[in-house]
N, C-alpha and C positions, 0 to 999 in steps of 0.2 A: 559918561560917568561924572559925577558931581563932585567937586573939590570940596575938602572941607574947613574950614581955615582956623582948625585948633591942631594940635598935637598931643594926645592923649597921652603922652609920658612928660610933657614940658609943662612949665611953669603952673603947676597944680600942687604945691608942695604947702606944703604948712610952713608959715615963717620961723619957725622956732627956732631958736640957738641949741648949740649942745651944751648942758649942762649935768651935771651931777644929778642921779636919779632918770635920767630921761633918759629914751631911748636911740638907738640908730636901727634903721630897718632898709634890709637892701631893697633895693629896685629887684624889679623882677629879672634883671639881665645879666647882674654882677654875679663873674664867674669867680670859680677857687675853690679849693676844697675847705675854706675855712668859712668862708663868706657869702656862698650861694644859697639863695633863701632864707638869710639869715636874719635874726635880731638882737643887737647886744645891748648890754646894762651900760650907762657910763657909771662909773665909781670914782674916777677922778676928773678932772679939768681944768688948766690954766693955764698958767705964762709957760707951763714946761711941756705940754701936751695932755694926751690924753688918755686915760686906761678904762678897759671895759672886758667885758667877758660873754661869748658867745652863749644863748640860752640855748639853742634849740640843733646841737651838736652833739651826741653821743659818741663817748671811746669807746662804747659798749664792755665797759669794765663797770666793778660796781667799787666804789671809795671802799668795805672790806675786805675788796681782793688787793690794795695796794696800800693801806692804811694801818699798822702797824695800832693792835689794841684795840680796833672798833670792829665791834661785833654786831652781824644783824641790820645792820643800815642797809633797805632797801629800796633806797633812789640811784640814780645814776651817776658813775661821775662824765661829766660834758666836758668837753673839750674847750676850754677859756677863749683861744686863740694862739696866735701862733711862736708867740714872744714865749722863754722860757716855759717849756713844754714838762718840764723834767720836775717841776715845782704844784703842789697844792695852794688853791684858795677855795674860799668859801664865802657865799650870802646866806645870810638869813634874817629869820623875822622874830628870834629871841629877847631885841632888847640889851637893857642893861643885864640881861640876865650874864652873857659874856662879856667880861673886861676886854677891854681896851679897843673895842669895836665902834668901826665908822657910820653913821648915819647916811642914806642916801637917798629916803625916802621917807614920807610918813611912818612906813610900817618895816620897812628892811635897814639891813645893817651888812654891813661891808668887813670880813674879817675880826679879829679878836682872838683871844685866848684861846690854843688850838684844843688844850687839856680841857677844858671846861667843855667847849663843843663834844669830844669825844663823850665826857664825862656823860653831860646828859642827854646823847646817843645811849648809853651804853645802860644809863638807869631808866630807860623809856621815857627822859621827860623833853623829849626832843626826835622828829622824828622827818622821813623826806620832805613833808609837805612845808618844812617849816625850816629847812636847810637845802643847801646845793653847793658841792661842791664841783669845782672845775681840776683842771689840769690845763695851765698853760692861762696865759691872755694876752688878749688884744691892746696893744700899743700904738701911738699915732706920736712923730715928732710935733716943737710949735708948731703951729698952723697946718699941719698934714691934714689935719682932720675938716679943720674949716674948707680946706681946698678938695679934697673929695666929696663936701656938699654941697658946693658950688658946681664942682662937674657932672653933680645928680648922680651920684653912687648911691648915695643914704638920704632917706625920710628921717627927721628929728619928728617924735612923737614924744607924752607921754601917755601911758599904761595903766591899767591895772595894777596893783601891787601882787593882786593873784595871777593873773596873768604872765608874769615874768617869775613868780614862783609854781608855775605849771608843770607838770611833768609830761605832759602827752606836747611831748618835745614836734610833731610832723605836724601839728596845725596851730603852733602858735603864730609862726611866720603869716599864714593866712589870716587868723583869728586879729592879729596887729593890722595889716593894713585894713582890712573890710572896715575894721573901727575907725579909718578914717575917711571915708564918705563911699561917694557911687565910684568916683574916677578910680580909685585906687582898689576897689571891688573887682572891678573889671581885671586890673593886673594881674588878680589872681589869677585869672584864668587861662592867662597866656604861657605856652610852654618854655619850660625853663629854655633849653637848647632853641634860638625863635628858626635854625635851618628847619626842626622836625613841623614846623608849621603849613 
């Protein structure tokens, strides 16, 4: 049998830093019920750590069965992560149209005026493709997060802007790494649990 002198999960990673807007995408092996197959938004990062929110996590609730006033909203609400579970956020691709809303992207936005979101939910000028809310997020103290991509937990990618406002939640994770070449193609294919192999 022939050796071969690479390692198909090491040092094939894209150099990128984590930043605001960019993405974290698990390795194929990273287990958890929060974190397995996952890909999160970052929405904040600096001297204090880091915040982001799980895209492709269903609570299989929908934001009107728990949302007090908003009617007819038929996207999901996702599971953010694991930090305060008990609390609502929101992205979307509204714009100034919501005050007080953070940029994180060319085209998305990070929280704002919860009233106005409901609002134009509620008058049809606002609809799943163009909002997401979560329940709960993902948290990293300083440096947590740098030291879980040095350990190879997480790919730093950027995305799609539609992409990470997708709803066919079970092949964004795939749909993320393929986009970044043959090696990380491959990952896909490898079974989560690697004992059932």
């Amino acid at each position: 049998m022939k050796s071969l002198n690479f390692d198909i999960f090491k040092g094939h990673k894209p150099g990128l830093e984590p930043e605001i807007g960019r993405v974290l995408i698990a390795e194929p092996f990273l287990q958890g019920p929060y974190f397995n197959r996952s890909i999160v938004i970052i929405t904040e990062h600096g001297a204090d750590g880091a915040v982001g929110f799980v895209l492709n996590k269903s609570s299989e609730l929908y934001p009107d069965e728990v949302i007090e006033d908003l009617f007819n909203f038929k996207g999901e609400l996702y599971v953010g992560g694991p930090v305060a579970s008990n609390t609502l956020y929101f992205i979307h691709s509204l714009g100034d149209k919501v005050p007080d809303s953070v940029k994180i992207t060319d085209t998305l936005y990070w929280g704002g005026d919860f009233e106005v979101i409901k609002n134009l939910i509620n008058t049809g000028m606002a609809d799943y493709s163009q909002v997401k809310f979560f329940a709960g997020y993902s948290g990293w103290s300083p440096g947590q997060l740098e030291s879980e991509i040095k350990e190879e937990s997480w790919i730093v990618a950027n995305v799609d802007d539609k992409l990470i406002m997708d709803d066919d939640i079970d092949h964004i994770w795939k749909q993320a790494m393929e986009g970044l070449g043959d090696i990380f193609k491959a990952w896909t294919n490898f079974p989560e649990n690697p004992s059932y192999n």
